[in-house]
C-alpha positions, 0 to 999 in steps of 0.5 A, spaced: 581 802 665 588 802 666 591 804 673 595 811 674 600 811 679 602 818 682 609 819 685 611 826 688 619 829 685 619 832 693 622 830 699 617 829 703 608 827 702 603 832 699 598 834 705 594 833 698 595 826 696 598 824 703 598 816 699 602 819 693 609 816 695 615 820 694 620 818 689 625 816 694 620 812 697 619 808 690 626 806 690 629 811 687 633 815 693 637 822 691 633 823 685 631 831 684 628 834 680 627 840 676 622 845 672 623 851 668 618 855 664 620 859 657 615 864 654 617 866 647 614 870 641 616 873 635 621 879 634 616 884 633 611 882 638 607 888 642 608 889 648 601 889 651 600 882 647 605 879 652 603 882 658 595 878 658 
């Protein structure tokens, strides 16, 4: 099985996964990342179905 490293977008360690470096600790200092979230629906859409 193949390993799985996992790094953190995040200035400082996880309390979750306090062996999980950070970015800048993998050598990448300065790095930041950001997220965003869409939600999209076709015209006509009712609006019950978009708030469950």
């Amino acid at each position: 099985m193949p390993k799985t490293e996992i790094i953190l977008a995040h200035p400082v360690r996880s309390t979750l996964y306090p062996d999980a470096p950070t970015i800048a600790e993998s050598g990448f200092p300065g790095f930041e990342a950001q997220g965003w979230f869409r939600l999209s629906a076709p015209a006509g859409t009712r609006n019950r179905s978009l708030r469950s």
